[in-house]
C-alpha positions as semicolon CSV with decimal commas, in nm:
position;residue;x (nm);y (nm);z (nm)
1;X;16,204;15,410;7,257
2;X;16,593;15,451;7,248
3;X;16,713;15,133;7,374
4;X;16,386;14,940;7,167
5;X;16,574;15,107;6,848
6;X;16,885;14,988;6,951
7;X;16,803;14,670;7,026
8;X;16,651;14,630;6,684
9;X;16,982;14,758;6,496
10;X;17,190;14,478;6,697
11;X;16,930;14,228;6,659
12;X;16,975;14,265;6,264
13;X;17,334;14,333;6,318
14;X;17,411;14,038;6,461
15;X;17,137;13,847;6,168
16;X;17,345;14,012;5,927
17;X;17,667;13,857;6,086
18;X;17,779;14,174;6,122
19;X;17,759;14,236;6,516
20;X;18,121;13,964;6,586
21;X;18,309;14,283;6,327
22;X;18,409;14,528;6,609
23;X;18,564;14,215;6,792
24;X;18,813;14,064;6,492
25;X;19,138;14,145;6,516
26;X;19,330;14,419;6,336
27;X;19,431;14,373;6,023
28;X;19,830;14,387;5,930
29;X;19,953;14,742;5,868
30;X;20,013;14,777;5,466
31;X;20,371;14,679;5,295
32;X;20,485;14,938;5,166
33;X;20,739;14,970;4,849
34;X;21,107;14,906;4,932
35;X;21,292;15,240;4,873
36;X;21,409;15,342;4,583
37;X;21,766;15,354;4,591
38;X;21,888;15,403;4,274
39;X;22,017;15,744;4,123
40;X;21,726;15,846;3,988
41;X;21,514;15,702;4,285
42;X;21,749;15,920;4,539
43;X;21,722;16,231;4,269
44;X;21,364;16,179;4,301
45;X;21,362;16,140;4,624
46;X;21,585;16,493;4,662
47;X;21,394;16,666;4,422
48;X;21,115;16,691;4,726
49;X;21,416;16,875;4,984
50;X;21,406;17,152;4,670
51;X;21,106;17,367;4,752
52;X;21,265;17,476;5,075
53;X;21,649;17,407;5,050
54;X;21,610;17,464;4,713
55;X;21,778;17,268;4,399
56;X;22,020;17,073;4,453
57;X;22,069;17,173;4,815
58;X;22,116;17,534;4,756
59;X;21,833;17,784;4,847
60;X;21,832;18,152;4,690
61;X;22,006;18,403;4,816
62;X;21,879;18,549;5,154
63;X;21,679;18,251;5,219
64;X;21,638;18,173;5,635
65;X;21,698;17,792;5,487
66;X;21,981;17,598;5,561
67;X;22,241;17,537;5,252
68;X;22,280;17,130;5,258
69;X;22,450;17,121;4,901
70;X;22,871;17,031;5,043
71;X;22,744;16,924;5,404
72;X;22,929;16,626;5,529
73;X;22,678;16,344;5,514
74;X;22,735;16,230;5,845
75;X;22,624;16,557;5,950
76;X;22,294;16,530;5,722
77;X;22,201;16,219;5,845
78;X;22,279;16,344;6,208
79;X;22,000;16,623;6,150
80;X;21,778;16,407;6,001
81;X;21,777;16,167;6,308
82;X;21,739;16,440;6,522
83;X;21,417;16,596;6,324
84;X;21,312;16,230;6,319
85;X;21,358;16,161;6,692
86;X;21,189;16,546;6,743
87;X;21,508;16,647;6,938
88;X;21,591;16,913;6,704
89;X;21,390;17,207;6,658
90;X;21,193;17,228;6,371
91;X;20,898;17,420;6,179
92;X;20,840;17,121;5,925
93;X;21,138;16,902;5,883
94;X;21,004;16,650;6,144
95;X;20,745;16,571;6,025
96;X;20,890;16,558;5,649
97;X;21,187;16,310;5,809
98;X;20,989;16,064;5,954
99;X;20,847;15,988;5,594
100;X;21,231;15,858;5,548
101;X;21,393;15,519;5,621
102;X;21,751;15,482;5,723
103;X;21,869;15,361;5,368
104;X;21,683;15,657;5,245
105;X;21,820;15,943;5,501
106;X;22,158;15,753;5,402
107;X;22,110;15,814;5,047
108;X;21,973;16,175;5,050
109;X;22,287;16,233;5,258
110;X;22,491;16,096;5,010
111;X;22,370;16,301;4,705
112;X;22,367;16,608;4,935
113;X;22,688;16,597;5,010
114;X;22,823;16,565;4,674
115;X;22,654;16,890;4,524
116;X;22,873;17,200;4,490
């Protein structure tokens, strides 16, 4: 009874032209935006680092966060790689850094480092 029912569904499958779809090829992955790399794009972009590092870099007081307001950008961008890469121990941040190009790591470095 089984393989009569199955036969029957890829009999009209294949009527319905639909039996060839599991064998075409994958379609591109999407295109996604370009980042957004001007001030307010980066402030935007910062504005997400906030709920845990809080604003502009600088969590409350007795906070287990790390300060990143005044941190060298090269030393941002370092960390960021490393959460990327999953070299650097992490609760969150690797997963939230591998949502970031280079150009944008770059950039959130940038503003990060200016912030007093």
């Amino acid at each position: 009874m089984k393989q009569r029912f199955a036969a029957v569904v890829a009999a009209a499958l294949g009527a319905a032209g639909l039996g060839a779809v599991a064998q075409q090829p994958a379609p591109p992955p999407p295109a996604f935006a370009a980042a957004n790399l001007t001030e307010g794009g980066v402030r935007s972009m910062a504005s997400a680092c906030a709920m845990c590092h809080g604003t502009a870099g600088k969590p409350v007081a007795g906070s287990p966060m790390a300060t990143i307001a005044g941190k060298p950008a090269a030393e941002i961008v370092q960390s960021m790689n490393q959460f990327k890469a999953g070299t650097k121990p992490a609760t969150i941040m690797h997963q939230i850094a591998k949502g970031y190009g280079d150009a944008e790591i770059a950039a959130l470095a940038d503003y990060f480092s200016k912030q007093r």
